[in-house]
C-alpha positions in Angstrom: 0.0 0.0 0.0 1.3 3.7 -0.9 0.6 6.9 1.1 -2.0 7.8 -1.5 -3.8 4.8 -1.0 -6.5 4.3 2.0 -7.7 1.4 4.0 -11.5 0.7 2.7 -13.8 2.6 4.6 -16.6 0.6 7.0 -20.0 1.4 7.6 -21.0 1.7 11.1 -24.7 1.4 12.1 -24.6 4.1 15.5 -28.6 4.0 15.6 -29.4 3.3 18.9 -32.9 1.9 21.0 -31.8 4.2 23.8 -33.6 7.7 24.4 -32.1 10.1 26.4 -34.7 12.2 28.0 -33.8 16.0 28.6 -35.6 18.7 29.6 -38.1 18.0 32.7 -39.2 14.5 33.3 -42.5 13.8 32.9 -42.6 9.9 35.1 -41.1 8.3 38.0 -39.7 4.9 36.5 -38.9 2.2 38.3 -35.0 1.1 38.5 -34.1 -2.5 36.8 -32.1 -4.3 39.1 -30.6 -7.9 39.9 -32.0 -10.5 43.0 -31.0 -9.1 46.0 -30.0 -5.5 45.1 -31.4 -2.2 46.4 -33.1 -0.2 44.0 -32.1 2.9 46.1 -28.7 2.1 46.4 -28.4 1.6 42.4 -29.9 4.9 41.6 -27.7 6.7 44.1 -24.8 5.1 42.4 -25.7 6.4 39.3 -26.4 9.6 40.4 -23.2 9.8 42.1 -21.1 8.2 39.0 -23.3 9.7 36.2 -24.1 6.3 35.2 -27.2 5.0 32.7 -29.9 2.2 34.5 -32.5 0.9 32.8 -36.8 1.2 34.2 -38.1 -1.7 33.7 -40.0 -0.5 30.5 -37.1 -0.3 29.0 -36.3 3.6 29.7 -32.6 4.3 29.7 -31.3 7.5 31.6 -29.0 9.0 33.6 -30.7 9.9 37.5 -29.6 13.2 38.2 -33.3 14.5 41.1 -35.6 13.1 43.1 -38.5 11.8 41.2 -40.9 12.1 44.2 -43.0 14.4 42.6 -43.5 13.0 39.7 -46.4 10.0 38.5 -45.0 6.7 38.5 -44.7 5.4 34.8 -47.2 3.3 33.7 -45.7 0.9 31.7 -42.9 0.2 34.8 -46.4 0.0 37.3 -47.8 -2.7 34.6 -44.4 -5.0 34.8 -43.9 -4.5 38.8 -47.8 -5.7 38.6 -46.9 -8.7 36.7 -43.9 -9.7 38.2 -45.4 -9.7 41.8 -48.2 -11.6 40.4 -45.4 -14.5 39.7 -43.3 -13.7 42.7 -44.3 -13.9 46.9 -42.4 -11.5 48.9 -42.7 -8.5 46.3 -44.4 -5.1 48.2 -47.5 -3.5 47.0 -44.9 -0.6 46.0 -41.3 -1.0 44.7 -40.0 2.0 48.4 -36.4 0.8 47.6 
């Protein structure tokens, strides 16, 4: 190969599934997390890193304030609802 020539050029697909919500939020999702971890301490984590987690609707962002305020997604309300249906020992309400 000469300094003229180039290597071949690839196409890379960068589409992604994720969204990245900016602005206000508008819901209170609730955090994805493995058996036995606290949804609380996750979040704070990626507060504190500036880290993605996932809702369990599939939401992807980055917690940076306290969703309190806000109405709890309904989509993440419909899969906690199913997944206690399946599971004993799951609250009424995901507090953690």
């Amino acid at each position: 190969m000469t300094d003229l020539e180039t290597m071949p050029v690839e196409r890379v697909d960068v589409d992604t599934d994720e969204t990245t919500e900016t602005g206000e939020p508008t819901a209170a999702h609730i955090v994805k997390t493995k058996r036995g971890e606290n949804a609380a301490a996750v979040v704070l984590e990626a507060r504190v890193m500036g880290t993605p987690v996932e809702a369990l609707c599939g939401f992807v962002w980055v917690p940076s304030r306290d969703p309190k305020q806000l109405p709890v997604c309904e989509k993440c309300k419909s899969v906690y609802g199913m997944y206690k249906a399946f599971n004993d020992g799951l609250r009424d309400t995901p507090n953690d």
